[in-house]
DOTI-103323 format. One record per residue (C-alpha): residue in one letter; x, y, z; residue number from 1. Coordinates in Angstrom, 1 decimal, m for minus. Last residue first. Example, Ala and Ser with C-alpha at 12.3 -4.5 7.8 and 13.67 -1.06 7.14 Angstrom:
! residues 2
type = s	xx = 13.7	yy = m1.1	zz = 7.1	seq = 2
type = a	xx = 12.3	yy = m4.5	zz = 7.8	seq = 1
This chain:
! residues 67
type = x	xx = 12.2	yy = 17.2	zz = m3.1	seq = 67
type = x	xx = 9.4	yy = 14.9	zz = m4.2	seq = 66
type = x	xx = 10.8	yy = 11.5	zz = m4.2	seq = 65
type = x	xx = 9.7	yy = 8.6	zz = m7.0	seq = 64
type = x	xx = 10.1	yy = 4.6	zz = m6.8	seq = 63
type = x	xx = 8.4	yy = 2.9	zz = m9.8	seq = 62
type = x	xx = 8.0	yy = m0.4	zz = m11.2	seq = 61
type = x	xx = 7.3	yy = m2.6	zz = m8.4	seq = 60
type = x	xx = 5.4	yy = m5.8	zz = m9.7	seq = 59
type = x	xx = 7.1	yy = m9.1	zz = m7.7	seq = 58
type = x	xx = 5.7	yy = m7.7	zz = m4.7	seq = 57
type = x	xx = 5.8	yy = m10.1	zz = m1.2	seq = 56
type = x	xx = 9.6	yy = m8.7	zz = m0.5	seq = 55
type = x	xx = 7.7	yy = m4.9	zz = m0.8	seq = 54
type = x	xx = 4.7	yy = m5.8	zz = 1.2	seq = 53
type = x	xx = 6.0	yy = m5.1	zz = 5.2	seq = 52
type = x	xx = 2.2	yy = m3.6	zz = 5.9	seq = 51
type = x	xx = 1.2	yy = 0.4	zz = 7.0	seq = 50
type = x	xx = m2.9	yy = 0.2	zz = 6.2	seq = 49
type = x	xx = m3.4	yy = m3.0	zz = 8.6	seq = 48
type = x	xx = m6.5	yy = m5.0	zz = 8.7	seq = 47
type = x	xx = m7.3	yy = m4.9	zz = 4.7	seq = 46
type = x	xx = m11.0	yy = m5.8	zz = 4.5	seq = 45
type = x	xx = m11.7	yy = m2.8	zz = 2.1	seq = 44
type = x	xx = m9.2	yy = m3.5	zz = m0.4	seq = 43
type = x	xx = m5.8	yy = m2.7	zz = m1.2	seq = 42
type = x	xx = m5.0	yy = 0.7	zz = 0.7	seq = 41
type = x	xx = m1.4	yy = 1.5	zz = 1.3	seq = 40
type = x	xx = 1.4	yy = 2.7	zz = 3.3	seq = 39
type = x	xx = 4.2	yy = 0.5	zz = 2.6	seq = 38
type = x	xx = 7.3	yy = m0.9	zz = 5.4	seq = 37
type = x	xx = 10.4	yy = m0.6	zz = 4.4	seq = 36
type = x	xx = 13.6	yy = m3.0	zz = 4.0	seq = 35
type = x	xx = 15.9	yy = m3.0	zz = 7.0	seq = 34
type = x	xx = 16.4	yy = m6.5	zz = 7.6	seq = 33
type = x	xx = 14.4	yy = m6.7	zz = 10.8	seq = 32
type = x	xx = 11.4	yy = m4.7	zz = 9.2	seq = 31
type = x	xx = 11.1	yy = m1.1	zz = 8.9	seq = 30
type = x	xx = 9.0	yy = 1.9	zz = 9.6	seq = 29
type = x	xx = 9.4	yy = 5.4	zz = 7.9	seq = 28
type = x	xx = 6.9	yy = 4.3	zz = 6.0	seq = 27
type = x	xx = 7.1	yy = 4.3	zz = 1.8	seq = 26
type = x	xx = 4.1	yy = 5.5	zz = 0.7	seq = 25
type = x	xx = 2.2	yy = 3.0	zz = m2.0	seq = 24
type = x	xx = 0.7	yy = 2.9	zz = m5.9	seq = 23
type = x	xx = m1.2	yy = 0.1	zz = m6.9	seq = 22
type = x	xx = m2.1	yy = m1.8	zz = m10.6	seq = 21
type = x	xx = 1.5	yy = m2.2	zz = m11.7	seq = 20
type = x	xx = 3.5	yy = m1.0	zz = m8.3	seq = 19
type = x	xx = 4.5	yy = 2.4	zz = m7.8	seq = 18
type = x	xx = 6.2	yy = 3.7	zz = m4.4	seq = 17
type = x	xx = 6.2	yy = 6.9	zz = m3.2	seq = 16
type = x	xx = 9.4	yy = 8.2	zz = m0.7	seq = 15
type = x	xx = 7.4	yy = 9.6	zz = 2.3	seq = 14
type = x	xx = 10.2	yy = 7.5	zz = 4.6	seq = 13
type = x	xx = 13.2	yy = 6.4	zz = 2.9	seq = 12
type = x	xx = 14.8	yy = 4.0	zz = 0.9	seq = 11
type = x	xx = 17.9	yy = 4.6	zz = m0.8	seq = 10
type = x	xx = 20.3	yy = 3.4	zz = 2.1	seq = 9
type = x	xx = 18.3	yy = 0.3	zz = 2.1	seq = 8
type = x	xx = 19.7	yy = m1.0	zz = m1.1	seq = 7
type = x	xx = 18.3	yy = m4.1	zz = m1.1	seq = 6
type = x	xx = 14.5	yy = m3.0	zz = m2.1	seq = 5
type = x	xx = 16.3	yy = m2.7	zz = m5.8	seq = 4
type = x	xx = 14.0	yy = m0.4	zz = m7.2	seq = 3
type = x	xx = 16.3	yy = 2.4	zz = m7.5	seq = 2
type = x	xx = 15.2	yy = 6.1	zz = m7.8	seq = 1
């Protein structure tokens, strides 16, 4: 699937996400442009598991849906 976080329509909620060293779940939460919140655990003083990361991420190499 596309890694462009842009294209919004693609993007959807249990979608998994790949990064270089971290792999995510796509929420089905979004932020005020419409990009995706990620599911994920980085380290163990993370705050929030369900974070708006993807604009922060220069690494994303994958974006996979089981159907």
């Amino acid at each position: 699937m596309t890694t462009n976080i842009y294209e919004i329509e693609d993007w959807q909620g249990g979608d998994i996400v790949v990064f270089q060293n971290h792999i995510g779940i796509v929420s089905d939460k979004r932020n005020k442009k419409g990009i995706s919140f990620v599911i994920h655990h980085s380290n163990p003083y993370q705050l929030f598991y369900e974070e708006d990361i993807l604009e922060r991420r220069n690494d994303l190499v994958g974006h996979y849906r089981i159907s």
